[in-house]
N, C-alpha and C positions, 0 to 999 in steps of 0.2 A: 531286564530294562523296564523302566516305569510305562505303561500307556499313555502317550502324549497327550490325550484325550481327559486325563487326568490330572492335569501338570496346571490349571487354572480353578481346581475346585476349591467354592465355598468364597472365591470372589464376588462381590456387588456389584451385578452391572450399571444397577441407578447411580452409582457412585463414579468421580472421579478416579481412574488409574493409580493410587497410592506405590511405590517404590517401597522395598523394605520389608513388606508382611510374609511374602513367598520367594526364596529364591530362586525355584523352577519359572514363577511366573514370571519375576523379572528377568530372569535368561532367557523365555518366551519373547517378551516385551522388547527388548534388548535387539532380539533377531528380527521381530517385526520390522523394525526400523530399519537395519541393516538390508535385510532381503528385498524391503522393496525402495531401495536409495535413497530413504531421508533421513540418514544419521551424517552430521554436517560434518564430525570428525571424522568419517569415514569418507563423505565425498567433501570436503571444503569447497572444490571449486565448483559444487555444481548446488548443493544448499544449503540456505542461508543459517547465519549465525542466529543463537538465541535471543541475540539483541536487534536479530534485523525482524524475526518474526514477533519480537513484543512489541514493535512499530504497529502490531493488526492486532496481535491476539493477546486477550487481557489474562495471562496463566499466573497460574498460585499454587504456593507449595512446591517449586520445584515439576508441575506438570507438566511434561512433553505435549505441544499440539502434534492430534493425528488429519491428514488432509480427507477423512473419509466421515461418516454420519456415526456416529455413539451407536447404531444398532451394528454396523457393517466391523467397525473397530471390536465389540463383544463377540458378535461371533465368529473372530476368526481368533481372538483370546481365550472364545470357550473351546476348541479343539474340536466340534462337533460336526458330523458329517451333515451341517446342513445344505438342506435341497434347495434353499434362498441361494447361497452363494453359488452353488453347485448352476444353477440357472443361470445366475449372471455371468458366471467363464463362459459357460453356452451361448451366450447370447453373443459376448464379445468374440469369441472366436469365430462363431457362424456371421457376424458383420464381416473381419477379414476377410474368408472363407469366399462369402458373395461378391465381395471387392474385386478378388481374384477373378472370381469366373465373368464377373462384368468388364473385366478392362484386359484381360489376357487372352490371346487368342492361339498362341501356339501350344499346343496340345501337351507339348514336353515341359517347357516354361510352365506351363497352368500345373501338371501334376508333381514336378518337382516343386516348388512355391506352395501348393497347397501340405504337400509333407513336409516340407520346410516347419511351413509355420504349427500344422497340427505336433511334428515334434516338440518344438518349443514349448508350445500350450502342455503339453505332458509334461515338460520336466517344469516350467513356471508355477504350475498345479497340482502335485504332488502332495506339498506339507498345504496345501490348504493355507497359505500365511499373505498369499498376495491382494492386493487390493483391486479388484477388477480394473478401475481406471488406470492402476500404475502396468497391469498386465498387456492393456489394450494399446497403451501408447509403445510398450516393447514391440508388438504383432505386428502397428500398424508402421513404425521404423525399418521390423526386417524388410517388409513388403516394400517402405520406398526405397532402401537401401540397395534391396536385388534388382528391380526393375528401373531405379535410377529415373521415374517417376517425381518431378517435383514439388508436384501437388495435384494428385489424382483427385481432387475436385475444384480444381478450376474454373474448368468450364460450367460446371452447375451451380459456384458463386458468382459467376458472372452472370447466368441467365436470369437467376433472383435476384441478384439487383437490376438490372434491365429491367423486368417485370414490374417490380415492385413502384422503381421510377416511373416506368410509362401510368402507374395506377396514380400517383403521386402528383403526377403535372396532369391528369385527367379535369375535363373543366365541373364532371358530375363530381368530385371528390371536394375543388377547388369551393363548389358555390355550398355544399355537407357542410365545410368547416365552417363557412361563413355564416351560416343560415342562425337566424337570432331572430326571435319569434316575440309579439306582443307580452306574452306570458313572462319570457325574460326579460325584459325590460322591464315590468309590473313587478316585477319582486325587487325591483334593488331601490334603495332610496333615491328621489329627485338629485341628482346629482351626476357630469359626467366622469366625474374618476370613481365614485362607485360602479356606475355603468362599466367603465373599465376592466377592474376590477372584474366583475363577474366575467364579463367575456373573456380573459386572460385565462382564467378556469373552466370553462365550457372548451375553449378549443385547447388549453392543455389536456385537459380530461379527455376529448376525443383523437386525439394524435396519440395519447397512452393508449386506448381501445384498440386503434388501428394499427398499433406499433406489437402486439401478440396476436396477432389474427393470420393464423399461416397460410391462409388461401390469399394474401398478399403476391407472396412471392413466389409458394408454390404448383402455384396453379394460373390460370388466364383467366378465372370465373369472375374475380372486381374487375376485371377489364372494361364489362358489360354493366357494371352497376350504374344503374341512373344515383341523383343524389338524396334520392328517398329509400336506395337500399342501405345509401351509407350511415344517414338517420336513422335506421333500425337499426344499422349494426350499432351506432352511437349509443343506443337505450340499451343495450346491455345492460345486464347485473355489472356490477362493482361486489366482490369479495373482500375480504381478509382486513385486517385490524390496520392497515395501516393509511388507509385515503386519506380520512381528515387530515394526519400528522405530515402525510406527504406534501399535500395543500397548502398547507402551515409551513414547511418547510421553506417551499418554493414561494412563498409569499404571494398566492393567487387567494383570492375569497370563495369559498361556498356557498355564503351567505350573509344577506346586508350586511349586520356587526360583526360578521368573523373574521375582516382583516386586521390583520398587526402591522405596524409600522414594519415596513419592507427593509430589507436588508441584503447586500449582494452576498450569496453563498458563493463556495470553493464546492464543486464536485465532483468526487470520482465516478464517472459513468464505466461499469463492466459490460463490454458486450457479449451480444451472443453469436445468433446464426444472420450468415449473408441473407440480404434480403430485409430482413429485421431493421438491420443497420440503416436503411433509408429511410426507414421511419422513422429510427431513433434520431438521425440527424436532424429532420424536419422540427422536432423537439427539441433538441439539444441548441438550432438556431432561435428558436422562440424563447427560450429560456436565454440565453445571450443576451436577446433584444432588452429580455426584462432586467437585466446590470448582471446576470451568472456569470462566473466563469469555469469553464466543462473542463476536468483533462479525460479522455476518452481512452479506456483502456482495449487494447485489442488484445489478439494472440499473437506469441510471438514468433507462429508458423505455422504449418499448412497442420490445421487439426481436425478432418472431416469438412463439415459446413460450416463451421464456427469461422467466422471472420476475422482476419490475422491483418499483422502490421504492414507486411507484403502488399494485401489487395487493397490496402489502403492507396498506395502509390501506381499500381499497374492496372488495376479496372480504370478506367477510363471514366464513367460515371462516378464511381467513389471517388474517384480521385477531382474528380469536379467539384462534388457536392465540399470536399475536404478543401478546397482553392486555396482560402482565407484562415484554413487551422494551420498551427506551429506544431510541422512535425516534429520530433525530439527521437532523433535515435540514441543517445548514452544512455547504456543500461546502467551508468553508478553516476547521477547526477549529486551531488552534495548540496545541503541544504541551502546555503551561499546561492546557488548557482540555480536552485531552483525558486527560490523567492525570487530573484531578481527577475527569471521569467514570469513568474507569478504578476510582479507588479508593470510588465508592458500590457499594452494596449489590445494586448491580441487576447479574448475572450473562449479560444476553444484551441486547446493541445490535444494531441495526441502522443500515445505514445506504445510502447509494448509491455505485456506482463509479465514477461521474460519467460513464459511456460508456452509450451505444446500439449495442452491439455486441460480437462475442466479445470475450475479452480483451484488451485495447489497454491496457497500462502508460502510452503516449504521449499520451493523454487521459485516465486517470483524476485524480478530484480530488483538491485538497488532504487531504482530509480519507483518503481512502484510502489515500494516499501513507503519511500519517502513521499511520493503524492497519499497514499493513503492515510499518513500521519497528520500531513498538514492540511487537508480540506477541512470542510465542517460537516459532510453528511454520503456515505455511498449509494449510488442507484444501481443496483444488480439486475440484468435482464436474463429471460429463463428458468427453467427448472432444475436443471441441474445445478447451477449457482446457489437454486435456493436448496437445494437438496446438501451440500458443503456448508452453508453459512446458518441454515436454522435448522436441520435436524443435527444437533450438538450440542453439546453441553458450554463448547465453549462460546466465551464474548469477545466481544471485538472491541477496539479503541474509540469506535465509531459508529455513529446511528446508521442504520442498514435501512433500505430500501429496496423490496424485490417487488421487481414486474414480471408476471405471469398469465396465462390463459390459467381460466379457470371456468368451470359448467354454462360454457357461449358465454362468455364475457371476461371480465378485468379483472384479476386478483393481485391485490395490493397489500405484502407482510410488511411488518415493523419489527425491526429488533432493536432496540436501545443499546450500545453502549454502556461497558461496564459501569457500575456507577461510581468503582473509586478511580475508575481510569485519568490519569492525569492530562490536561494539555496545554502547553504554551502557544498560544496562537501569536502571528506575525505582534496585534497590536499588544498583546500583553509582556512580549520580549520590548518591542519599543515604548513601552512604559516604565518597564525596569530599567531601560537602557536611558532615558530622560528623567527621571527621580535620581539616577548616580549623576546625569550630566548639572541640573539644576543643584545637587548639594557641591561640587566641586566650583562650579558658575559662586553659588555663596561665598564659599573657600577664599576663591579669586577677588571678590570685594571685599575682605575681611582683613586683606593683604597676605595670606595666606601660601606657601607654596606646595603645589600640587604635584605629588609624587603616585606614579604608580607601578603596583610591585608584582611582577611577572614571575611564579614559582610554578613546581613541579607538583598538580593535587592530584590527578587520577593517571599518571604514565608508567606507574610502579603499581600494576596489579593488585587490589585487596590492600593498597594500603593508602589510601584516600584517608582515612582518618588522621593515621601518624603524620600525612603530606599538610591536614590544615592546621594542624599543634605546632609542627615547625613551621608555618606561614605566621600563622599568628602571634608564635613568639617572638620572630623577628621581626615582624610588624611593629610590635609592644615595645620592641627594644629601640627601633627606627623615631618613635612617636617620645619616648622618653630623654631620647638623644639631641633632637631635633626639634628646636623649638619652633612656632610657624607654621610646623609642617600640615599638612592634610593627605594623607596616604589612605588608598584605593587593595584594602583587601580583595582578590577577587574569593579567596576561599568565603567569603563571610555571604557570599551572596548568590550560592549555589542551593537551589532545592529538590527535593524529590521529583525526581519523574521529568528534572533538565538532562538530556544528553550532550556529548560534547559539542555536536555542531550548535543547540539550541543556545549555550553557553556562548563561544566563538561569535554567535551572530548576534545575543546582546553586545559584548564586550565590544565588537567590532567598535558599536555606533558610537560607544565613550570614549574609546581607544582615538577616532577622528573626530573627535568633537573640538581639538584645539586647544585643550583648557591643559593641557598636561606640559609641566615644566619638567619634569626629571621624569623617565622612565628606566626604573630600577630593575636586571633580573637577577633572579636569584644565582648567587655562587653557593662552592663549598662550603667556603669560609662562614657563609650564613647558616649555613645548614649545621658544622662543627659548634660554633657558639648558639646554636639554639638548642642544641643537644645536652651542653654546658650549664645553659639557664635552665633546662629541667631537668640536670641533676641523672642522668642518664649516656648512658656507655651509644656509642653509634653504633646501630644494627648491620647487619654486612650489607642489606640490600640499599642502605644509601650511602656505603662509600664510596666514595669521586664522585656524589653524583652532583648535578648542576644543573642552569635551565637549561644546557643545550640538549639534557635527556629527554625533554618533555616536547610532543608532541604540537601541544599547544601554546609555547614559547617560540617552537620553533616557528611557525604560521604567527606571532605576535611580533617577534624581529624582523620579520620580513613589511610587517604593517608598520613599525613604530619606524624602520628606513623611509619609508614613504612620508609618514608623517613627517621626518625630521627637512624632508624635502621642501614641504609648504611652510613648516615651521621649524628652521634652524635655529633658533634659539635653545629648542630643545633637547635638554641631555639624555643620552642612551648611558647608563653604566649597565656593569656585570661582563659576564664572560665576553671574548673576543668573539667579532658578528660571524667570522671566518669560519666556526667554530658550529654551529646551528646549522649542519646538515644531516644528520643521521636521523632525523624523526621528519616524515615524511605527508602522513598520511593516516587518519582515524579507520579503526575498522568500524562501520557502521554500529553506530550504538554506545560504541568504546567510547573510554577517556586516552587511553592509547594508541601507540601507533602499530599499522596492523599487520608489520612485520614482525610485533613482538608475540603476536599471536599463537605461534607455532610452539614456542616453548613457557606462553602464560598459562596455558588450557590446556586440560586432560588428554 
């Protein structure tokens, strides 16, 4: 038998993972996945589809994202008895290990539990193939599992936030933030919204210092600070490439001419550790005040100190500070359903990431997938977060923001956003969806009748191209027949990088816009005579087929009843309405529905 240690030579670690050069190494590759439960076909219900992680991660070529750094990924690819990794089980294991002897007091309990879990760690660690964090969340499961334990640190997320509050409502902290000196006022131009302006960035700038400073919440030591310790803490160094752009971001100045015309950001705030979080909020409301709006991602359950969606509701003080946020617990919110929350009045969501664990894109939920697509910019607090999202090769849909301690002060990284990353944002759908309403609005004065033609383009797998030839044919045929007419391809006005919902929630806005006299869907019989017009035999995958196959026909019949509500005048043809129940529901990302999942996909 080959030396497994061998089974990866002469791969490029500086290189992206390419498939197809080595077959050991892809049977390697293969098992990484598998072994430590991110292969979506193996677990469906638990990670996400390909198209839910391209919601975050901008992959090419067919590359698998790994939830670990490009160095941690290499060396468990290169087979080598490295003493890095070897360290890191160590560590994870000796955390359990300490878990146990702090919180278990029966002597029997403690030595069973502690072989418990040292078994485990032997047989998890073995081939060397596991990723420490995905090992560490196993260890830290059994442990709450046996001991039935609901969150063995509770009580120390609640102290640091206590702590952190009491430093927080402090009047020495209160009069720090406020403190604005001749010197500042001397540098901004004669002006009070310049004036402004600076101060908005002086006390942002100081609430980010104060928001990584772990003797916060760890300790009682700011308890005692007058508001001249908290000015020194303020003068901190600032690190890492990313301050100006953050600035810039959040629309605050640095400097007399460095503001831009303001504009209200969408942001995904990732948190970190309890404690942290009361600082982060003190931000997160200041930013509000300035027109933001935050959706605040937590954990989606007890994961060490890291603050979960739980303490958001049961601490008492978090849950204070959180009064006036829209919690959201659906972990599969649809796009529909989360613009509409977008556009109320309420300036700071909450929500969960649907993991128990650092950052992991390959298990976060619907729901997250989908806030991280449609803000405009992410704020990542921590090391660990930055240690997942910039030590990698890969990029993201989204400009990154990480907040970090760094050498007694603020370190601030920037990651840009793929650059061919595509995005439809809310107003660039509602401008597509107004340039279709305004040429139909023309139509309508021209004397015009307005038809619009409801067919099957992406609900037959891999065949979107053949779906808009027979759209368009019958379209061609509809337009030649019909004199007058004005007909609403929706195939003609689909582009790169729209997904279904993105689609759905233009159409929506033209679909109720009023203007439609005839809403036509597709039958057979269309599909048979356009097959006819181009001279071509009918493939087996569209015989019988009709709109009632498609996904997004069937969510348009349900719309165009509605409409026909307010405006009876207007005609439904095609198949029978009775008929439009077998497609249900998009899988995230899909053009289809996501029962057909099971037998579209490998």
């Amino acid at each position: 038998m080959k030396d497994r240690s061998q089974a990866t030579g002469g791969l490029e670690r500086e290189k992206p993972y390419i498939q197809g050069k080595d077959p050991q190494a892809d049977a390697l590759y293969t098992t990484f996945f598998l072994e430590n439960h991110l292969d979506h076909y193996a677990y469906p219900d638990h990670v996400a589809t390909p198209e839910q992680v391209r919601f975050m991660v901008f992959t090419e070529n067919n590359e698998r994202y790994h939830p670990c750094s490009d160095e941690m990924f290499w060396t468990i690819m290169g087979r080598s008895d490295s003493s890095q990794l070897r360290a890191k089980y160590h560590n994870v294991v000796t955390k359990i290990l300490n878990l146990v002897d702090a919180q278990i007091d029966d002597p029997w309990e403690k030595t069973y539990l502690k072989a418990l879990i040292e078994i485990k760690f032997d047989h998890e660690t073995r081939d060397r193939i596991m990723i420490p964090s995905r090992l560490e969340k196993r260890l830290l499961r059994i442990y709450m599992n046996r001991t039935q334990i609901e969150d063995p640190f509770l009580c120390q997320k609640v102290e640091r936030n206590a702590r952190a509050a009491r430093c927080l409502a402090s009047n020495a902290l209160k009069e720090a933030l406020d403190r604005v000196d001749d010197a500042v006022l001397l540098s901004c131009p004669v002006g009070l919204e310049q004036i402004k302006e600076r101060v908005d960035y002086l006390k942002l700038s100081r609430l980010f210092t104060l928001s990584v400073e772990t003797r916060l919440w760890e300790s009682d030591e700011m308890l005692h600070y007058t508001a001249e310790d908290y000015l020194r803490l303020f003068s901190g160094p600032v690190t890492g490439d990313g301050a100006e752009k953050l600035w810039r971001f959040l629309d605050v100045c640095t400097t007399p001419d460095g503001k831009q015309e303001a504009s209200s950001k969408k942001i995904l705030w990732l948190t970190n550790e309890a404690g942290e979080i009361m600082a982060d909020l003190a931000i997160i409301r200041y930013l509000a005040r300035l027109g933001h709006k935050i959706i605040i991602a937590f954990k989606d359950g007890p994961w060490f100190t890291k603050i979960d969606y739980y303490d958001a509701q049961r601490d008492e003080r978090l849950a204070e500070e959180l009064k006036d946020a829209l919690l959201i617990d659906e972990p599969c919110l649809g796009k529909n359903e989360l613009v509409e929350i977008l556009k109320t009045d309420k300036s700071i969501l909450a929500i969960s990431d649907g993991t128990r664990e650092n950052l992991n894109l390959l298990m976060a939920s619907t729901t997250f997938a989908r806030a991280f697509k449609e803000v405009d910019g992410i704020i990542s607090k921590g090391h660990e977060q930055r240690h997942r999202l910039f030590n990698t090769h890969f990029q993201f849909t989204q400009d990154i923001y990480s907040i970090a301690a760094d050498q007694g002060g603020l370190s601030i990284r920037y990651k840009p956003r793929h650059a061919a990353a595509i995005k439809f944002t809310l107003k660039d759908l509602e401008n597509k969806a107004r340039t279709i309403i305004s040429a139909m609005q023309k139509a309508k004065k021209e004397g015009m009748t307005v038809m619009f033609y409801s067919g099957i383009i992406g609900s037959i797998p891999g065949k979107e191209a053949m779906a808009k030839k027979i759209m368009n044919t019958t379209v061609r045929s509809i337009k030649d027949q019909s004199a007058g007419t004005f007909v609403i391809n929706p195939s003609e006005h689909s582009e790169p990088g729209m997904d279904a919902d993105d689609l759905m929630f233009m159409w929506e806005m033209v679909q109720r816009s009023g203007l439609i006299d005839i809403w036509r869907f597709q039958t057979y019989d269309d599909i048979v005579k356009a097959f006819e017009a181009m001279k071509m035999k009918i493939p087996p995958e569209w015989v019988g087929k009709d709109a009632t196959f498609s996904t997004g026909c069937t969510k348009e019949m349900k719309i165009a009843l509605d409409v026909q509500k307010q405006h009876p005048e207007m005609q439904i043809i095609g198949p029978a309405q009775e008929k439009f129940l077998r497609r249900q529901e998009y899988g995230i990302g899909k053009m289809y529905d996501r029962r057909l999942q099971d037998i579209c996909e490998p």
